[in-house]
C-alpha positions in Angstrom: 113.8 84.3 123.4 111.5 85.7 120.2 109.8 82.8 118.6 107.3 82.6 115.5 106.2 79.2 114.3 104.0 78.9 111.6 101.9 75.7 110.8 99.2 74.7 108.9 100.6 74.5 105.0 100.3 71.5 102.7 99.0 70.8 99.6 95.6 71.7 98.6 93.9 71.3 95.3 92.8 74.9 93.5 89.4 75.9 95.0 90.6 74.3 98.6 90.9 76.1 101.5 93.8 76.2 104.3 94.3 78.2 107.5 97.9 79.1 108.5 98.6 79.8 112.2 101.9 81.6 113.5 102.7 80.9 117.7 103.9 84.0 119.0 106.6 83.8 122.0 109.2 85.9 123.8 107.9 89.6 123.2 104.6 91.7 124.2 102.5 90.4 121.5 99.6 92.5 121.8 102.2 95.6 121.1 103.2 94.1 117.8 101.2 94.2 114.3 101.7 91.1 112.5 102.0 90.2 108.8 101.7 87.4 106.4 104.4 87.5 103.6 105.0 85.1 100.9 107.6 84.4 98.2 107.2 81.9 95.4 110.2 80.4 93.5 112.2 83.1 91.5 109.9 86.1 92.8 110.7 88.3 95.4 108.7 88.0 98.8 105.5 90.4 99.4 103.2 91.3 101.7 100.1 89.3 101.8 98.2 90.4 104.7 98.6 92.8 108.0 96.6 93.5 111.1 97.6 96.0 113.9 98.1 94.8 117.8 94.7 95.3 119.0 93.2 93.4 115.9 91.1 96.3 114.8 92.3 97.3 111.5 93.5 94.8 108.6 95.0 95.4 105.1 95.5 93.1 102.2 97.3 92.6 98.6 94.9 93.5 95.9 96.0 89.5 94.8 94.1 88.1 97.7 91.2 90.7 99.0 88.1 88.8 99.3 90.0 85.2 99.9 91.9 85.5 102.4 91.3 87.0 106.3 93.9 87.2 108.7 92.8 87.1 112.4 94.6 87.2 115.4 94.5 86.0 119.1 95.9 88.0 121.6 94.9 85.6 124.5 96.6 82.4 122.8 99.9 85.2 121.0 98.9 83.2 117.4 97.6 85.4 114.3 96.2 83.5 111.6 95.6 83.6 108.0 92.5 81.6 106.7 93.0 81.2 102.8 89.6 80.3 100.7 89.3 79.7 97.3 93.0 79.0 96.8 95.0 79.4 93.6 97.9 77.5 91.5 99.2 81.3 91.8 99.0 81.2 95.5 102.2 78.7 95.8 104.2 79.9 98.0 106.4 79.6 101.3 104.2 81.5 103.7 105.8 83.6 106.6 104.6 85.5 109.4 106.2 89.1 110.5 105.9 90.7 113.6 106.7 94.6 113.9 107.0 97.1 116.0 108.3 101.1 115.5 108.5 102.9 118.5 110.4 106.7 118.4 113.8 105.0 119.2 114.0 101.4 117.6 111.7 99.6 114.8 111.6 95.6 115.9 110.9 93.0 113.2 111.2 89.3 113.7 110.6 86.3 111.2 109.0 83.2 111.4 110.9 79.7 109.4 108.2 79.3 106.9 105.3 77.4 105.8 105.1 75.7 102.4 101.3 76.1 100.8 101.1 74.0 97.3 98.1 74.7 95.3 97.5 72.3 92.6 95.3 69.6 91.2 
């Protein structure tokens, strides 16, 4: 059975920092890049961050490049996304992704959510 379970959200003031963490089980992680999406109220839900199975390469939206990293571990199947110098902007439920395209099928499964609250 695929699992994803994020943790780590809450309320944090602007400036603050918060590191989300998404528990992989059920599929070869290491096989699978994972993403950080987001959706705020009203606004359609984008890509935040992605890094490829083996952890070597990483992208980011041009919104959070230089505040937030996302990491993964393939021992412990959890990728994480540590968020510095957060922003009112930055409000969001917070999801993690993992996919997977081979020549036959393309695999995506969802995590339930984390709710991050930036305000003062």
């Amino acid at each position: 059975q695929v699992r994803l379970v994020e943790s780590g959200g809450g309320l944090v003031q602007p400036g603050g920092s918060l590191r989300l963490s998404c528990a992989a089980s059920g599929f070869p992680f290491i096989s699978y890049a994972m993403n950080w999406y987001r959706q705020a109220p009203g606004k359609e839900r984008e890509l935040v961050a992605t890094i490829t199975g083996a952890g070597g390469s990483t992208n980011y939206a041009d919104s959070v490049k230089g505040r937030f990293t996302i990491s993964r571990d393939n021992a412990k199947n959890t990728v994480y996304l540590q968020m510095n110098n957060l922003e009112p902007e930055d409000t969001a439920v917070y999801y993690c992704k993992a996919e997977r395209t081979t020549t036959f099928n393309k695999f995506n499964y969802w995590g339930q959510g984390t709710q991050v609250t930036v305000s003062s």
